[in-house]
C-alpha positions, 0 to 999 in steps of 0.5 A, a space after each residue: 540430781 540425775 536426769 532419768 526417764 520414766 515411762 510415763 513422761 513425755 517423750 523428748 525429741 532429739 536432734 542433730 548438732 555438728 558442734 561440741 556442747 556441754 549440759 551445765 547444773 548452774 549451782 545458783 538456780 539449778 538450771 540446765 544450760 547448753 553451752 557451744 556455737 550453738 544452742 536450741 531450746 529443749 524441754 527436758 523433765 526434772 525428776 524428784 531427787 526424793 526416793 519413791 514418788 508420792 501421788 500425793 505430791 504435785 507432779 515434777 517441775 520442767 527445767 528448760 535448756 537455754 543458752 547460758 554463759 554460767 562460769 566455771 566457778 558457778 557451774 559444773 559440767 555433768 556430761 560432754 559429747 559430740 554430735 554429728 550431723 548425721 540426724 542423730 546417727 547413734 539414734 537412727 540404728 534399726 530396731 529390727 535386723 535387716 534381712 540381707 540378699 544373702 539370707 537363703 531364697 531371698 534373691 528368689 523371693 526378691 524377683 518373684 515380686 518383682 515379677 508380679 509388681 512390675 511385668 515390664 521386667 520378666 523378659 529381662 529377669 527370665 534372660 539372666 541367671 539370678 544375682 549372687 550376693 557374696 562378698 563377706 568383706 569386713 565393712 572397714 576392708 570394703 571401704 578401703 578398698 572401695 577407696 583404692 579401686 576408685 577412678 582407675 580400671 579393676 586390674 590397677 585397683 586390683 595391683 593396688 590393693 594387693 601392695 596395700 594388703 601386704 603392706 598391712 601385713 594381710 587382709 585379717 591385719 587391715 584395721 584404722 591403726 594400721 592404716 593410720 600407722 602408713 605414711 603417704 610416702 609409704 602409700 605412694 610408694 604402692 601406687 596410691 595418690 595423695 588425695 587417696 591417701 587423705 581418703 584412707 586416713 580420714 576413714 580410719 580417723 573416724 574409725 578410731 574416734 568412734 563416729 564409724 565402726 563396722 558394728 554401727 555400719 551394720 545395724 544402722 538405718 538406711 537413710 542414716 548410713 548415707 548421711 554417716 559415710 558420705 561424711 567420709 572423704 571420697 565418699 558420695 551417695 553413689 559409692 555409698 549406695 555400691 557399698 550397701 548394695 554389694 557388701 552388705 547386701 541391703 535388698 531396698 537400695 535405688 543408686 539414683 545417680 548411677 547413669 546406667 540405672 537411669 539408662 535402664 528406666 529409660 529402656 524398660 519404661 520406653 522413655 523419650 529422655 534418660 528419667 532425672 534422679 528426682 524422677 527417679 524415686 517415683 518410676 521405681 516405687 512398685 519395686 520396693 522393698 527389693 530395688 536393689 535387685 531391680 537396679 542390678 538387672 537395669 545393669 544388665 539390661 543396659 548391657 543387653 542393649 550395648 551387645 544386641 541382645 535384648 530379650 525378644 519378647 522385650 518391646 518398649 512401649 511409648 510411656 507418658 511421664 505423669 507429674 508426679 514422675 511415675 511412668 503411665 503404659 496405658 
C-alpha cells in the first residue's frame, strides 16, 4: 500500500540526516524500516488500502519506523533519497515571497524605519545618498564570481573574471556544465589557483546533483540558505551574508562577522570595545526587518571615520552594554 496524508492526521515532524537511506515494506510483518549509518524513530500513519473510509471502522493502525537489517529477498525498497544537512533545506523554502530592496520605494521604506526605531542613525542616513541594489546576476554567476574575486584586489578579480568569462564563452553561457567541462590546467591558465579551482567544480557539482539551483536559492529561507551554501567549498557565513545582501537583495541581513559592521556598532553606540558576533544580534535587534540596509550605512559610517568626515551633528555617547548584549544610552 501507499503512504498518503490526510488532513486530519497528525502532523509529522521532519528532520535532517547527512546520510543515504531507504524506507523498506518488509513483506513478512509489513513493517516500515529505515535503513543507513543512521536511523531515528519516526512515527508515521498507516492509512487503509480499502477504498473509501468507513466511520464505522476503527481508526488506522500506526506502523512505527525502526532500524532494521530485512534482506533484499524479504524486503522491497519503495523510495531512496538523500538528505543533507541542511535542516531539511527542501522543506525550509519560504511560503511567502520575500520582498527585495529592489522592489520600488523599499530602500526608502527601509530608512524611514530605521529613522524612527534607532535616531542614533539619522545624522549618518541624512549625510549619504540611499543605497542602490542593482546587481541582477543569476545566483549561480554570483557565486562564481563571489569565488574568483576572492582574497585578491577588484582589478585581479575583475581580469580574472572576464578570462573566465570568455573561456565560458559569455556571461549567458556561465552554467555548472560549463564550469565542469574546464580543466584546472585550463583554469589555471587565466589565472585562477588551484584551491579556487576545487571551489568553482564543487559549486557546480552540487548544481548538477540538484542540492543547489538558482530557483532554490531564491525562495529559500534565510537561516536555511546559510546552512545550504556554506555547504560550498569556499564559502562561509560572511560571503554568504555579501551574497544575500547584494545580489538577492534580502532586506533582514546582519553579516556578524564583518569587522567593519562591528567597527560601526562600536561607533554609532560609543562602545569602549569592538561589540562580539554573539553581542552582535542583541545591539541590532530595533533595526529588524531592514539590517541589511542598516549594516550598508555601518560601512559608511566607518569610512566617515577613516576620512574625517562624520557628520557633526554625530556625537557617541558613553553606552552601558547590558547583560543580554543590547546597548543602553540612558
Amino acid at each position: 500500500s501507499i503512504l498518503t496524508r490526510h488532513s486530519s492526521t497528525p502532523r509529522v515532524e521532519s528532520r535532517a540526516w547527512s546520510i543515504q537511506w531507504f524506507v523498506i515494506r518488509s513483506s513478512e510483518n509489513n513493517s516500515i524500516s529505515v535503513m543507513g549509518e543512521q536511523t531515528q524513530t519516526l512515527t508515521l500513519i498507516k492509512t487503509p488500502s480499502s477504498s473509501p473510509s468507513n466511520p464505522s471502522q476503527p481508526p488506522p493502525k500506526k506502523s512505527r519506523i525502526h532500524s532494521s537489517n530485512a534482506s533484499p529477498q524479504t524486503s522491497t525498497a519503495i523510495t531512496t533519497t538523500t538528505a543533507t544537512a541542511t535542516a531539511t533545506a527542501e522543506a525550509k523554502y519560504s511560503a511567502q515571497p520575500v520582498k527585495t530592496l529592489s522592489c520600488d520605494c523599499e530602500v526608502d521604506v527601509a530608512i524611514e524605519h530605521l529613522k524612527r526605531w534607532d535616531p542614533k542613525l539619522v545624522p549618518i542616513i541624512e549625510a549619504h545618498e540611499p543605497p542602490v541594489f542593482n546587481n541582477f546576476d543569476p545566483p549561480f554567476l554570483a557565486l562564481a564570481k563571489g569565488i574568483l574575486y576572492q582574497q585578491i584586489t577588484h582589478k585581479a578579480g575583475t581580469t580574472i573574471y572576464n578570462r573566465f568569462v570568455s573561456l565560458c564563452g559569455g556571461e549567458a553561457r556561465v552554467c555548472p556544465i560549463a564550469v565542469l567541462a574546464l580543466t584546472p590546467p585550463q583554469l589555471l591558465q587565466i589565472g585562477v589557483s588551484a584551491r579556487k579551482a576545487s571551489f568553482l567544480h564543487d559549486l557546480a557539482n552540487k548544481y548538477r546533483t540538484g542540492i543547489l539551483s538558482d530557483s532554490k536559492i531564491v525562495s529559500m529561507e534565510d537561516r536555511a540558505l546559510v546552512s545550504l551554501i556554506t555547504m560550498v567549498k569556499g564559502f562561509g557565513a560572511l560571503s554568504v551574508h555579501m551574497f544575500m545582501i547584494f545580489t538577492l537583495h534580502r532586506p533582514d541581513v546582519l553579516p556578524f562577522n564583518d569587522v567593519n559592521v562591528r567597527k560601526g556598532v562600536q561607533i554609532l553606540y560609543g562602545l569602549e570595545q569592538l561589540p562580539r558576533p554573539s553581542q552582535l544580534e542583541a545591539l541590532c535587534k530595533r533595526w529588524r526587518p531592514y539590517r541589511s540596509v542598516a549594516s550598508w550605512y555601518m560601512w559608511r559610517l566607518v569610512e566617515a571615520e577613516a576620512g574625517g568626515g562624520l557628520p557633526k551633528q554625530f556625537q557617541p555617547q558613553e553606552v552601558l552594554l547590558l547583560e543580554d548584549g543590547s546597548a543602553n544610552s540612558g
